[in-house]
Short mmCIF file of the C-alpha atoms (twelve columns), coordinates in Angstrom:
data_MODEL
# 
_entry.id   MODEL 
# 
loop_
_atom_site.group_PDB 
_atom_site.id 
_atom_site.type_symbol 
_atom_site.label_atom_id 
_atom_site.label_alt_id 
_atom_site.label_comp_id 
_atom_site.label_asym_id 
_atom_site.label_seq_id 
_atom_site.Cartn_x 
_atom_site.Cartn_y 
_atom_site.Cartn_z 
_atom_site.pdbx_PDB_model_num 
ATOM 1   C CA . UNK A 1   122.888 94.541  115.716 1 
ATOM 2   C CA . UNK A 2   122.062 90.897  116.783 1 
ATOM 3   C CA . UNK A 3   124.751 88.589  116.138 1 
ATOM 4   C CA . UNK A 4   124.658 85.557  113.492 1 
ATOM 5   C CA . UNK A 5   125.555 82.355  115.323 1 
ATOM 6   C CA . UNK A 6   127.016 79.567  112.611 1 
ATOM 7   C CA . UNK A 7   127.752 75.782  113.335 1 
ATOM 8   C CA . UNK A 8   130.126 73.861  111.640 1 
ATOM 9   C CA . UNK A 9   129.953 69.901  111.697 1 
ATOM 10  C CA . UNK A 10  133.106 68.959  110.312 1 
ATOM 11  C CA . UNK A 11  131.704 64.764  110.725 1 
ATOM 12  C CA . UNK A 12  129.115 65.796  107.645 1 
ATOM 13  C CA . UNK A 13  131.086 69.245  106.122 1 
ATOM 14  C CA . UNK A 14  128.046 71.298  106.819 1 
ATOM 15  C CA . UNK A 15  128.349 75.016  107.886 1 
ATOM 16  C CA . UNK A 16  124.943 75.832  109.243 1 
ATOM 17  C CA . UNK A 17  123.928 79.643  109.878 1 
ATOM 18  C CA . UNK A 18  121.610 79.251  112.596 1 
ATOM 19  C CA . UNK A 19  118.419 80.900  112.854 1 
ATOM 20  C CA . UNK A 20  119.698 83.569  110.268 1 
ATOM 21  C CA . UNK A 21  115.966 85.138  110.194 1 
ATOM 22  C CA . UNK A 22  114.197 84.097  113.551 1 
ATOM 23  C CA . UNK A 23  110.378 83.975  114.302 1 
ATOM 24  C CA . UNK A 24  109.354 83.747  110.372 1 
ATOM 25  C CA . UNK A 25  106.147 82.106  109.407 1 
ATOM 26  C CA . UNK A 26  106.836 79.290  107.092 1 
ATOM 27  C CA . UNK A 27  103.783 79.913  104.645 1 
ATOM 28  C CA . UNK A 28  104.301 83.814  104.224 1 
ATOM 29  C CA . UNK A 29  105.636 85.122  101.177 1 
ATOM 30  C CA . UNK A 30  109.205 86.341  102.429 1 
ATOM 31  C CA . UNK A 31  109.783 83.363  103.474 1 
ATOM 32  C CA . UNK A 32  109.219 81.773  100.021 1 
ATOM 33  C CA . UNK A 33  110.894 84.612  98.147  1 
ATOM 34  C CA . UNK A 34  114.243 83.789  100.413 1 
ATOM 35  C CA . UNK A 35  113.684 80.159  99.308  1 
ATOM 36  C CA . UNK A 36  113.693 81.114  95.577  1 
ATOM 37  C CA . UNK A 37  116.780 82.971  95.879  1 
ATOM 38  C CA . UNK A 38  119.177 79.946  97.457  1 
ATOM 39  C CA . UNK A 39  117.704 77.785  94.870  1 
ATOM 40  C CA . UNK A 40  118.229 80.334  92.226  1 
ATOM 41  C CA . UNK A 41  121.834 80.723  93.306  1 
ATOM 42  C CA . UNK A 42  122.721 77.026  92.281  1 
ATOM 43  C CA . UNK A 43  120.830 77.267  88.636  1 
ATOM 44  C CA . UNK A 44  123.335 77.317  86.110  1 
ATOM 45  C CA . UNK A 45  122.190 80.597  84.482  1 
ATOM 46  C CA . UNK A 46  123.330 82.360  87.019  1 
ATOM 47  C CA . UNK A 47  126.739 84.847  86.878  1 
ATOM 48  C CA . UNK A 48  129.554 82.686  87.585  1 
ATOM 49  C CA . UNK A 49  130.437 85.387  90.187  1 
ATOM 50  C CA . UNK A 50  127.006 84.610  91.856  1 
ATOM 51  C CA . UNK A 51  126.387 81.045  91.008  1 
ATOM 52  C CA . UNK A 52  127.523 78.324  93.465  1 
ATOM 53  C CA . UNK A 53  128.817 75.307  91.623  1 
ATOM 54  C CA . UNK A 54  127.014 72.165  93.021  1 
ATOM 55  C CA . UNK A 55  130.022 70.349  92.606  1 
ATOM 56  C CA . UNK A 56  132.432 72.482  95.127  1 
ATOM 57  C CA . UNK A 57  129.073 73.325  97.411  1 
ATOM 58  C CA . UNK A 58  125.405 72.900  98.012  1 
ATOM 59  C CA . UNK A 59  123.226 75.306  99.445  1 
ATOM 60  C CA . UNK A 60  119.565 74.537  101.231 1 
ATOM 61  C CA . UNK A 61  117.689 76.715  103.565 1 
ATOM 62  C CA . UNK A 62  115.142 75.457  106.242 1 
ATOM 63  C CA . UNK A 63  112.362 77.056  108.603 1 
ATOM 64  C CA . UNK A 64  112.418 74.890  112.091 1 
ATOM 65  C CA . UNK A 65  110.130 76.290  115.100 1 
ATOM 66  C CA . UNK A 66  109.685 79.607  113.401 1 
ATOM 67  C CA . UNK A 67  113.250 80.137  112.394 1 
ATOM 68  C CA . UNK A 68  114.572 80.091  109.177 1 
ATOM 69  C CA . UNK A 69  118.317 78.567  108.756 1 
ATOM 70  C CA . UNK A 70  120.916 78.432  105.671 1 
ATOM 71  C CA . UNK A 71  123.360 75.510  105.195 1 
ATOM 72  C CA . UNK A 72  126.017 75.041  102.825 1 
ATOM 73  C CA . UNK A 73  127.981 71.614  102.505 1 
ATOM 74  C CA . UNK A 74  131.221 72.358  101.789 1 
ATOM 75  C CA . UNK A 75  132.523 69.310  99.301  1 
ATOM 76  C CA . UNK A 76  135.810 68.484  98.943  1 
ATOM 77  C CA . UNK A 77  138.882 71.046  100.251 1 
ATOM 78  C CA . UNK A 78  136.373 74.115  98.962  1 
ATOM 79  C CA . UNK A 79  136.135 75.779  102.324 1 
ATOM 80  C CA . UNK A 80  137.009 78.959  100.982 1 
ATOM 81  C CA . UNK A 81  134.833 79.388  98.355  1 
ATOM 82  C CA . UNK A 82  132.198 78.101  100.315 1 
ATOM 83  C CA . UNK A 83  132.047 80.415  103.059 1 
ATOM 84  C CA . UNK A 84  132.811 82.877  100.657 1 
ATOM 85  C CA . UNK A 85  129.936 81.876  98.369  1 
ATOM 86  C CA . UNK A 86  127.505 82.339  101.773 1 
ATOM 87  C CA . UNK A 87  128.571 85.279  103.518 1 
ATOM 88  C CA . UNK A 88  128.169 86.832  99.670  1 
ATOM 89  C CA . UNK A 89  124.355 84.950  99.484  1 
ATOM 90  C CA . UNK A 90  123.408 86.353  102.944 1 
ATOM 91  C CA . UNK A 91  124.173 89.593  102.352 1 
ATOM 92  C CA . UNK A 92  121.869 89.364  99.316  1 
ATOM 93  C CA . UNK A 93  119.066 87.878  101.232 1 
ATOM 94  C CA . UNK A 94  119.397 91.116  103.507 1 
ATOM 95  C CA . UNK A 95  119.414 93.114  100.761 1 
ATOM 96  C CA . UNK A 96  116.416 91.637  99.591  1 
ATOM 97  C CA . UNK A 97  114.600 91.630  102.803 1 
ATOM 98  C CA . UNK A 98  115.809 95.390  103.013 1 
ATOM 99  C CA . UNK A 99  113.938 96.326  99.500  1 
ATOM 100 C CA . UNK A 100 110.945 94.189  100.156 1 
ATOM 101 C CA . UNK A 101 110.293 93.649  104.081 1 
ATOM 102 C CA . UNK A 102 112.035 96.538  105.816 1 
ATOM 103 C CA . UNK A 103 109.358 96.167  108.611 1 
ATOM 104 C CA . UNK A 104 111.039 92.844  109.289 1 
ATOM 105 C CA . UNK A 105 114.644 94.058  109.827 1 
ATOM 106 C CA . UNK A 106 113.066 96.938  111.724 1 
ATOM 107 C CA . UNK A 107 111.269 94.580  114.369 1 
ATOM 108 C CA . UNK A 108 113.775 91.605  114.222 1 
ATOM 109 C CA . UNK A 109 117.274 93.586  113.802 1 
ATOM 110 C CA . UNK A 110 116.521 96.660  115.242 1 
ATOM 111 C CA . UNK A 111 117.292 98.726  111.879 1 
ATOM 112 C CA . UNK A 112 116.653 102.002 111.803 1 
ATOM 113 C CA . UNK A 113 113.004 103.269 109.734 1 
ATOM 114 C CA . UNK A 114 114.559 105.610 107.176 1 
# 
């Protein structure tokens, strides 16, 4: 219910989903288990399905003034599978936040309790 604004800087190929989880607090635990997942999404163990191949696309997440933020730099002509690749991560990290922070989506996205 809140819209996901995302900036693309086509100077540095960087597709920036801004503010993706707003008013986090950068030492808490979700915050470092949505840091583990990006990073785990570029480890080469990962399903090829899930895995995002450094070499088409790199993916780094950031908390600035209480917001956390996902980029992806898009390398080379992979637009495609890079915005693919991120629309598929985000709706993990959701899913994620849904099985172990529902309170958060509750207060930040207005989902429902049950």
């Amino acid at each position: 219910r809140r819209p996901v604004h995302a900036v693309y800087d086509s100077r540095t190929g960087v597709l920036t989903f801004v503010a993706l989880f707003p008013k986090v607090d950068r030492s808490s635990a979700m915050v470092a288990e949505l840091k583990s997942l990006v990073a785990e999404r570029s480890m080469k163990d990962q399903p090829a399905h899930k895995r995002i191949d450094a070499r088409r696309a790199r993916v780094t997440c950031a908390v600035r003034k209480g917001d956390w933020s996902l980029s992806i730099e898009i390398r080379g002509a992979n637009h495609e599978y890079a915005v693919r690749h991120a629309l598929n991560l985000i709706n993990e990290l959701f899913l994620a936040l849904h099985a172990s922070y529902p309170e958060y989506l509750v207060e930040h996205f207005g989902m429902s309790t049950e």
